[in-house]
VEXDRENZA-451028 format. One record per residue (C-alpha): residue in three letters; x, y, z. Coordinates in nm, 4 decimals. Layout:
["Ala" [X Y Z]]
...
//
This chain:
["Unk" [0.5935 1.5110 -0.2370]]
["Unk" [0.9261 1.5132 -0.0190]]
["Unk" [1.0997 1.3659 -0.3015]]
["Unk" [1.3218 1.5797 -0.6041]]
["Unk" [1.1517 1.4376 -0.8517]]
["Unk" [0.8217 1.4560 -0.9890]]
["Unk" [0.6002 1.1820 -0.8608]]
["Unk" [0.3345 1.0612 -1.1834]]
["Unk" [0.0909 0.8110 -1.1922]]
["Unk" [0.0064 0.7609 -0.8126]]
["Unk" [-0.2172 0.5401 -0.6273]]
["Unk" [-0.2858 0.5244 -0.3048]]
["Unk" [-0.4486 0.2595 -0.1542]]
["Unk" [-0.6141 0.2347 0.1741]]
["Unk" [-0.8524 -0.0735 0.3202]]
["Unk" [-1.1362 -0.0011 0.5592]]
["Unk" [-1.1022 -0.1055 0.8481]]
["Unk" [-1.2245 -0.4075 1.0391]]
["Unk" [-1.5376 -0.2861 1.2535]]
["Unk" [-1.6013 0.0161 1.0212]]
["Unk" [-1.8291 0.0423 0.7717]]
["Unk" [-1.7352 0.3225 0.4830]]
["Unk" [-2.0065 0.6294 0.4573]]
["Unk" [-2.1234 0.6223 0.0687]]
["Unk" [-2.0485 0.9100 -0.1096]]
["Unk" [-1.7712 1.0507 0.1564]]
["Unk" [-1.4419 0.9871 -0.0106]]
["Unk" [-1.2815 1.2748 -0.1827]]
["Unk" [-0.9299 1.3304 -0.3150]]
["Unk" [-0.7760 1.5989 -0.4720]]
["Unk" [-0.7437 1.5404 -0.8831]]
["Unk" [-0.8529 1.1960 -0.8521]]
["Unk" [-1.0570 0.9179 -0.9733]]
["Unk" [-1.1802 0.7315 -0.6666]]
["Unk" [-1.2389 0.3380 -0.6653]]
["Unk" [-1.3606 0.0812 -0.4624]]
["Unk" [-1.3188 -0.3032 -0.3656]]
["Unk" [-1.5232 -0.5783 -0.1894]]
["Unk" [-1.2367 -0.7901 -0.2036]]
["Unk" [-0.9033 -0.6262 -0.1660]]
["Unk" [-0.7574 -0.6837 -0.5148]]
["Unk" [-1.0289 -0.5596 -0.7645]]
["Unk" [-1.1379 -0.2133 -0.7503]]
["Unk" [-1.4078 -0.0352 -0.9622]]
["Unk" [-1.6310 0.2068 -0.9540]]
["Unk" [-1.9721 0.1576 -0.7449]]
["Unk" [-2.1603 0.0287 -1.0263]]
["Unk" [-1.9417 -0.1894 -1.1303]]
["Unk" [-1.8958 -0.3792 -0.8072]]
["Unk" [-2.1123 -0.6815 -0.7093]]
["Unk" [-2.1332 -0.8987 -0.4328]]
["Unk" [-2.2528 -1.2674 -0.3549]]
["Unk" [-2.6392 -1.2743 -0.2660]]
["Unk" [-2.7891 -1.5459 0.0272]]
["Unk" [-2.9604 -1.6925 -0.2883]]
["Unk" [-2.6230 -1.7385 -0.4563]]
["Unk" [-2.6546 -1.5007 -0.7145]]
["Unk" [-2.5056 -1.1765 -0.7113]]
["Unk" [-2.6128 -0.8393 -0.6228]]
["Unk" [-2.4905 -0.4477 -0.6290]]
["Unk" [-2.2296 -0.3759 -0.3711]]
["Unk" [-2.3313 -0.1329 -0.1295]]
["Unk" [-2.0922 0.1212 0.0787]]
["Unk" [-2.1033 -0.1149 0.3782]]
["Unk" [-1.9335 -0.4354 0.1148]]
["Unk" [-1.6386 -0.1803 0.0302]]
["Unk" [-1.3224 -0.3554 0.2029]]
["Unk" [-1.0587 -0.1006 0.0433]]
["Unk" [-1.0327 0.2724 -0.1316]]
["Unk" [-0.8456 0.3550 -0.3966]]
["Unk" [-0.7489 0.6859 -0.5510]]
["Unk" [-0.5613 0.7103 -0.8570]]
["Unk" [-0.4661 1.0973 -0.8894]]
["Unk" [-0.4844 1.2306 -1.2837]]
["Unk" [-0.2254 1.4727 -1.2035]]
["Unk" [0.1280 1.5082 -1.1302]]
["Unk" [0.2432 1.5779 -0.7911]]
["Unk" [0.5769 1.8435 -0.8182]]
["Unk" [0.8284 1.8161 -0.5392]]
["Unk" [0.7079 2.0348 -0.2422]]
["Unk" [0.3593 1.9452 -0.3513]]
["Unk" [0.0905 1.8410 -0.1333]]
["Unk" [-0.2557 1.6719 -0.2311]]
["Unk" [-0.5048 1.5404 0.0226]]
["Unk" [-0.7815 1.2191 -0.0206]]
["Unk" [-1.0145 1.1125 0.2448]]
["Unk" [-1.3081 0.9059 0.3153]]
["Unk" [-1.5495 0.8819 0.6338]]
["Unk" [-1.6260 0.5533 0.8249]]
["Unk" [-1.8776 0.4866 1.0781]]
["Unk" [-1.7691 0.2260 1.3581]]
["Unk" [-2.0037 -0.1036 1.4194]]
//
């Protein structure tokens, strides 16, 4: 935090990447609740996530349906503070 005041209630949101495909179970952020999206605007947690099916149904998303990250940090962040989140992608 390069800011003066305290920073509360952050999110940070980051898509994957075209030609990427996320590796389950590698994001991690510091004090953090970590969600994920198939289409951008939604985000839940892995089990909550579904996808459409070839049979036109729906399925459970997988890692490789994730299209964005999000953390939402259950902490504070002071001013001088640092916190880290990361995830791990594999290219196509």
């Amino acid at each position: 935090n390069i800011g003066t005041e305290v920073a509360t209630n952050l999110v940070i949101n980051n898509p994957v990447p075209e030609n990427v495909v996320y590796i389950d179970f590698s994001a991690r952020g510091d004090n953090s609740v970590v969600l994920f999206s198939v289409d951008g605007e939604t985000f839940g947690a892995p089990n909550e996530l579904t996808v459409s099916n070839d049979q036109g149904g729906q399925r459970s998303a997988r890692a490789e349906d994730y299209s964005a990250i999000r953390w939402e940090l259950q902490e504070d962040l002071e001013p001088g503070e640092t916190g880290e989140v990361s995830f791990r992608a594999r290219l196509l």
